[in-house]
C-alpha positions in Angstrom: -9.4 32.5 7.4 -10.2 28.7 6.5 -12.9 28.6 9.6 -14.7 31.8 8.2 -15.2 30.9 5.2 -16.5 27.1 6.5 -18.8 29.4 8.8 -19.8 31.6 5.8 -20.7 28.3 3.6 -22.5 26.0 6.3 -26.0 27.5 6.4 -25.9 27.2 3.0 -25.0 23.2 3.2 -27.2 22.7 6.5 -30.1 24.6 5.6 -30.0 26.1 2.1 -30.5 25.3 -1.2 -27.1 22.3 -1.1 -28.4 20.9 1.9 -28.6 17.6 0.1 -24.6 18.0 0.1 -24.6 18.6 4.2 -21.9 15.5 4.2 -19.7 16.8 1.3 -19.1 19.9 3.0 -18.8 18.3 6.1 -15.8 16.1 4.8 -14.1 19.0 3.7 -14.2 20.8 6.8 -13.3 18.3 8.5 -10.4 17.5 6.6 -9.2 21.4 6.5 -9.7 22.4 10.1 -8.5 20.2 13.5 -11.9 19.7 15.7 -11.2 22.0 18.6 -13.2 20.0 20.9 -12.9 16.7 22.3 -15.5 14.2 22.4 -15.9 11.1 25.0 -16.9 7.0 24.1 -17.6 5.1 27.1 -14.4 5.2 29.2 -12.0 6.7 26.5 -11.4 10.3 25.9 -10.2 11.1 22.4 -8.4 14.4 21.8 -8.6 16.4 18.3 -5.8 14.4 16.5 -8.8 12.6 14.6 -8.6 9.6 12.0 -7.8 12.1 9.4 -5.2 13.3 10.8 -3.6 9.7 11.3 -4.2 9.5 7.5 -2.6 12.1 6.6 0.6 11.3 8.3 1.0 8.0 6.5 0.6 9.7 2.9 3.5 12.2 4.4 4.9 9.0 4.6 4.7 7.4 1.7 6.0 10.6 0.2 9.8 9.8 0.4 8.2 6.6 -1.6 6.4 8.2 -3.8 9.2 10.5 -5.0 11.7 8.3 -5.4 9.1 6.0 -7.8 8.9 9.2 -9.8 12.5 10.0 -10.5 12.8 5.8 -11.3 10.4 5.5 -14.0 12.3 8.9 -15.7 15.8 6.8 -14.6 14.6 3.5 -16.3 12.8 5.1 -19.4 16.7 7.2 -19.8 18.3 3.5 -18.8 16.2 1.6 -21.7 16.2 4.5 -24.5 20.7 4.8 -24.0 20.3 8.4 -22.8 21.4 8.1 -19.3 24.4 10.2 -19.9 22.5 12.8 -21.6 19.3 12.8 -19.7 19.1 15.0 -16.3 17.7 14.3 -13.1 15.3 17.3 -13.5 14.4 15.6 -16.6 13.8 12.2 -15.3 11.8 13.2 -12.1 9.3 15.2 -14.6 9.2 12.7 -16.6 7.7 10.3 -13.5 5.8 13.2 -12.2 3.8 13.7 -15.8 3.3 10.1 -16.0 2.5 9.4 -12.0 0.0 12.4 -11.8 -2.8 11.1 -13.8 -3.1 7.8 -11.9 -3.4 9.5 -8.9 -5.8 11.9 -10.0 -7.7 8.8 -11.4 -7.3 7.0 -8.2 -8.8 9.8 -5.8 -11.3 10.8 -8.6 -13.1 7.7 -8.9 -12.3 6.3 -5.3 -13.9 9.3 -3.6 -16.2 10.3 -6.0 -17.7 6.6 -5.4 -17.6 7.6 -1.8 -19.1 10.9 -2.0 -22.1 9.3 -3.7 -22.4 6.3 -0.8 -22.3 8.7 1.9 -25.2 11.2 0.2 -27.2 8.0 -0.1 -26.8 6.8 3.8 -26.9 10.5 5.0 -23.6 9.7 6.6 -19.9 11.5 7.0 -17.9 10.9 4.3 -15.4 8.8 5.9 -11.5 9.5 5.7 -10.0 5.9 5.0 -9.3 6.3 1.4 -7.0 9.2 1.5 -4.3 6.6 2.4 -5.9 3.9 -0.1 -5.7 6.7 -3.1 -2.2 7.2 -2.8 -1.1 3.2 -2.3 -3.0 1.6 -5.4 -1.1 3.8 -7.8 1.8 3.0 -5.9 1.9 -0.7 -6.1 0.8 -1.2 -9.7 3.5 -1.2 -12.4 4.0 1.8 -14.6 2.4 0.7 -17.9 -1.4 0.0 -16.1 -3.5 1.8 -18.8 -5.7 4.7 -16.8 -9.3 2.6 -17.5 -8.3 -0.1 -15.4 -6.8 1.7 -12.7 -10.4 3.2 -12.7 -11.9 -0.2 -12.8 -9.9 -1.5 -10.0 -10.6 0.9 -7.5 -14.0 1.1 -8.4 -14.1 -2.7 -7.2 -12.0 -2.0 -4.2 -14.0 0.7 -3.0 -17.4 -1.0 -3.6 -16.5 -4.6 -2.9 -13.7 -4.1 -0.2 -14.9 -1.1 1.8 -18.5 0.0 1.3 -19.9 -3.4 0.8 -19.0 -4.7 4.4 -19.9 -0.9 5.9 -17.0 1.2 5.4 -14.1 2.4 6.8 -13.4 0.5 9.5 -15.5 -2.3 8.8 -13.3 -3.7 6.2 -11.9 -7.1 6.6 -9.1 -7.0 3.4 -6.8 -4.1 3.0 -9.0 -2.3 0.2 -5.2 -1.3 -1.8 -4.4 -5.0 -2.3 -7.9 -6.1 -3.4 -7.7 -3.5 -5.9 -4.0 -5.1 -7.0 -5.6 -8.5 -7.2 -8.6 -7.9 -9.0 -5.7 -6.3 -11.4 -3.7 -9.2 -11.1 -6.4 -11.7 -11.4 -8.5 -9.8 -14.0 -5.7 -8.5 -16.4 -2.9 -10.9 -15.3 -0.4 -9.3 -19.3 -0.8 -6.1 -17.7 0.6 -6.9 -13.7 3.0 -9.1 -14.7 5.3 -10.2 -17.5 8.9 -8.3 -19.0 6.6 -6.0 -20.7 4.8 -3.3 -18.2 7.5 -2.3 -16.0 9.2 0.8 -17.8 7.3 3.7 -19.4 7.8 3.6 -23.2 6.0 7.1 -24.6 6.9 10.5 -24.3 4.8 12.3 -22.2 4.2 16.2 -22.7 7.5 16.3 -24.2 9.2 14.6 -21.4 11.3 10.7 -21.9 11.7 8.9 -24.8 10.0 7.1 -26.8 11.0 3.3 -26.6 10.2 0.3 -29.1 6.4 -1.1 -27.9 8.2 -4.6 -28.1 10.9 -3.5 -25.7 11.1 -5.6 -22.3 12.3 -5.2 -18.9 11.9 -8.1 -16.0 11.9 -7.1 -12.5 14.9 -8.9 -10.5 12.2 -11.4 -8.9 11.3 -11.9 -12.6 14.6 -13.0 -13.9 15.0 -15.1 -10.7 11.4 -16.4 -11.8 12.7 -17.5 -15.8 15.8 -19.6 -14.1 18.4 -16.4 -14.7 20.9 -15.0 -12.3 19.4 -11.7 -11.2 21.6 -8.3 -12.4 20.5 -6.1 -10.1 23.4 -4.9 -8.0 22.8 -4.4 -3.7 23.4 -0.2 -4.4 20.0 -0.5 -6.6 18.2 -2.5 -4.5 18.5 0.0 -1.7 18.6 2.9 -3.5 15.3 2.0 -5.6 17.1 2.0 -9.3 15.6 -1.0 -10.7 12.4 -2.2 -12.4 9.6 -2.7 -10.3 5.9 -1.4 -9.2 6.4 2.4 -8.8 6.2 3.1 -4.8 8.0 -0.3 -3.9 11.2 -0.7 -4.9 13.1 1.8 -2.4 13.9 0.3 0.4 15.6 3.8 1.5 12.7 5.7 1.0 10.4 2.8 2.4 12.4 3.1 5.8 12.7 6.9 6.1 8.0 6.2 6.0 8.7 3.4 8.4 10.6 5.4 10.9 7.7 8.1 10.6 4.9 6.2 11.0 7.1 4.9 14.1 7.7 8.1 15.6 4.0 9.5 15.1 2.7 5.9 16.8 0.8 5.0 13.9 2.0 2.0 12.7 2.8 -1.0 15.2 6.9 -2.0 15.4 5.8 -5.2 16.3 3.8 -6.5 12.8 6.7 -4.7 11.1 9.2 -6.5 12.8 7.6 -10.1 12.6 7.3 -9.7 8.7 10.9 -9.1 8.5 11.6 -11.8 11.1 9.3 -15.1 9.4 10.3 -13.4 6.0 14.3 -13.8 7.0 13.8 -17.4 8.7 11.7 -18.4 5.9 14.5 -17.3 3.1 17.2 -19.0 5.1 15.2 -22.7 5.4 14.9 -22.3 1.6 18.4 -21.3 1.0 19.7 -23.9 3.5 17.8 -26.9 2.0 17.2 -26.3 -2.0 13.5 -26.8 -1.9 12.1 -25.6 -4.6 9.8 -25.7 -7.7 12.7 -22.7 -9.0 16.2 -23.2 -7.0 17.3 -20.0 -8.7 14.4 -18.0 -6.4 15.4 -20.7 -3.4 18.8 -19.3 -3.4 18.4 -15.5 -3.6 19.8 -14.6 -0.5 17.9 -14.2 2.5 18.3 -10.4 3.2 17.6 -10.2 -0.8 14.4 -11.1 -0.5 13.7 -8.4 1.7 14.6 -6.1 -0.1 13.3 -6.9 -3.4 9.8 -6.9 -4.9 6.8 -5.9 -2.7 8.3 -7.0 0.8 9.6 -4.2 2.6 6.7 -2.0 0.9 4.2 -4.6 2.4 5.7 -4.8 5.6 5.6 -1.3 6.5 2.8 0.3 5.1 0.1 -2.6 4.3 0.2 -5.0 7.0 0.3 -2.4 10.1 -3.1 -1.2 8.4 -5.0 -0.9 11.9 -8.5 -2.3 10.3 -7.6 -5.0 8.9 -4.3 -6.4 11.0 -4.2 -8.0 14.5 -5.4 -5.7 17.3 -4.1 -7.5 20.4 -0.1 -7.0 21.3 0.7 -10.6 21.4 -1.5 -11.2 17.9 0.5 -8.8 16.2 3.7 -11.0 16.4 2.1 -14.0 15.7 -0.1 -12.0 12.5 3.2 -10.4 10.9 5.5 -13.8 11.7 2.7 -15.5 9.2 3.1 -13.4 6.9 6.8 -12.9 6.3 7.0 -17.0 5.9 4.1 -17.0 3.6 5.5 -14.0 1.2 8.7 -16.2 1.0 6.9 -19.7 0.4 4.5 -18.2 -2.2 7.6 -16.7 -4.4 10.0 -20.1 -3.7 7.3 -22.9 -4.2 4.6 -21.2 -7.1 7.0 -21.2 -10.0 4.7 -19.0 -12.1 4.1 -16.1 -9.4 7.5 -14.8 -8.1 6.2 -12.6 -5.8 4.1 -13.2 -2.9 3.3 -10.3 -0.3 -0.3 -9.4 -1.5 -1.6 -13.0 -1.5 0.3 -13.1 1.9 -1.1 -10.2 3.7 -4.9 -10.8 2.1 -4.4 -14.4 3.5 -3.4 -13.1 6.8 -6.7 -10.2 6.9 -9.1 -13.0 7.1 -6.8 -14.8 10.3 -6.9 -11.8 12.0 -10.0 -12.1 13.9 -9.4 -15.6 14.5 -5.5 -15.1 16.1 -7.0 -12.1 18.6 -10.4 -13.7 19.3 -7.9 -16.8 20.8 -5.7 -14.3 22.7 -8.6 -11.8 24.2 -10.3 -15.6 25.6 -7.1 -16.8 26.8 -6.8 -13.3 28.8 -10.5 -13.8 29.9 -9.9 -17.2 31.0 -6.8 -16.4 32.7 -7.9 -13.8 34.7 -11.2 -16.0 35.4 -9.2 -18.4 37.2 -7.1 -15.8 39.1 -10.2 -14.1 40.4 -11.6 -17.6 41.6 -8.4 -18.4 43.6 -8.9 -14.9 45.4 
């Protein structure tokens, strides 16, 4: 039914009256049907599961994620307002859902409408790479970003991440963590602080309405002010605690890893690394003291996995194919880095107690680099092989 009515439409697109919007209705056909043909480059044959497709799995799964994130800014709003008891989980998940819907809407409006209009000015296809990047900036942001900024931010990501240096696939930085920077960086009250991290208006009806001086800090946050951190292990995995709004399940998180593992998207080896450097990192610190906070030095190592952006980062931002290592080797090397770096930024900057977005946009421009050295090595290696044959 889908094809016949694409069929019906594309004269209309290709040679009638919206020809001018041949690439619009190209991307939603695209996006709607599976190409039933299979094209060649060079020597590789490519079969119909397109880029799109490969997209689309990784938002399936960064739904478990997503979900959870929803139901948690209902469960802290209840938490904060004393109404746990009396609040129920239907409640609290509509609660996220009406206050989570309208940044993702915002996110995908402006995002593709900005690539919409890029792709109608370069005659192009309208390319597929920010169907993943619409779902993870609203994700990683914390629940009080007003809706105007989200707008502003992805408005930079999209023109000064992605379309500036040619598009998908061309980026070098992972275009969801410039737009958290530029937020960070830009509008450092609002990404940051005890003050942003719980939802405090009704919405539709739904929550309660909380005190605008009431405060929350994130468990890296109270770590950060000298305190002991409250948050229990059960929360930590279960996703039960302040925090951005897709990354602080580390359930959830796991049940995307394991299917971007299964479908072959994502590489087990970056994953691994991060967790790896991340774990040997924490233990140096907890081992020798070193610190500008010793309350952050001596959060225990497999804590610091688990809280803030770390597992969230690991999985679904540094395996991004464009902007990670390529070679097998580099990918050890790439996600190694960047685990020890995630760890050394929150243990040795004593006003930022996080660390995996400055870690993995760090590590984007030393990709190149690390899999220009092992590709020469290869080429050198098997230079010398072929001359003693």
């Amino acid at each position: 039914m889908l094809k016949k009515i694409f069929d019906t439409l594309r004269p209309t697109f290709t040679e009638g009256k919206l020809s001018a919007f041949r690439s619009v209705f190209d991307g939603f056909e695209t996006f709607a049907l599976v190409p039933n043909t299979t094209s060649k480059s060079g020597v590789s044959i490519h079969d119909s599961i397109d880029s799109k497709r490969i997209m689309s799995m990784v938002v399936i799964a960064l739904m478990p994620a997503l979900l959870v994130g929803m139901y948690n800014i209902g469960y802290q709003n209840a938490l904060a307002a004393g109404a746990l008891a009396t609040t129920s989980c239907w409640s609290m998940f509509l609660f996220g859902l009406a206050v989570m819907l309208p940044k993702i809407i915002v996110s995908y409006l402006v995002g593709l409408g900005i690539e919409f209009v890029v792709a109608q000015w370069k005659h192009e296809e309208i390319q597929e790479g920010y169907l993943v990047t619409g779902m993870l900036i609203p994700m990683i942001v914390p629940v009080g970003t007003p809706l105007w900024m989200l707008a502003v931010a992805v408005a930079f990501s999209v023109i000064f991440a992605k379309e500036i240096f040619g598009g998908t696939g061309m980026n070098i930085f992972n275009p969801a963590l410039i737009a958290r920077a530029f937020l960070f960086f830009a509008y450092p009250t609002t990404m940051s602080g005890d003050a942003v991290w719980v939802a405090k208006d009704q919405f539709l009806g739904l929550g309660h309405q909380l005190p605008d001086t009431f405060t929350c800090a994130t468990p890296l946050g109270e770590a950060g002010a000298g305190m002991e951190i409250t948050t229990d292990m059960a929360s930590m995995f279960t996703g039960l605690m302040p925090g951005s709004i897709g990354e602080t399940s580390v359930i959830a998180i796991a049940v995307g890893a394991f299917i971007l593992l299964w479908a072959g998207i994502a590489s087990w080896r970056t994953m691994v690394s991060v967790f790896v450097g991340g774990a040997l990192m924490a233990m140096l610190f907890n081992s020798t003291g070193c610190a500008s906070n010793p309350a952050v030095a001596q959060i225990p190592w497999f804590e610091h996995l688990m809280l803030g952006g770390f597992c969230f980062g690991a999985v679904f931002m540094a395996t991004d194919p464009v902007t990670s290592c390529r070679t097998e080797k580099g990918k050890y090397i790439y996600g190694f880095l960047i685990g020890v770096l995630a760890i050394a930024i929150r243990v040795l900057n004593p006003g930022y107690p996080e660390g995996m977005m400055l870690a993995i946009l760090f590590m984007n421009m030393f990709a190149p680099l690390i899999d220009y050295f092992y590709v020469s090595n290869n080429i050198n290696r098997r230079a010398k092989r072929a001359k003693q044959q």
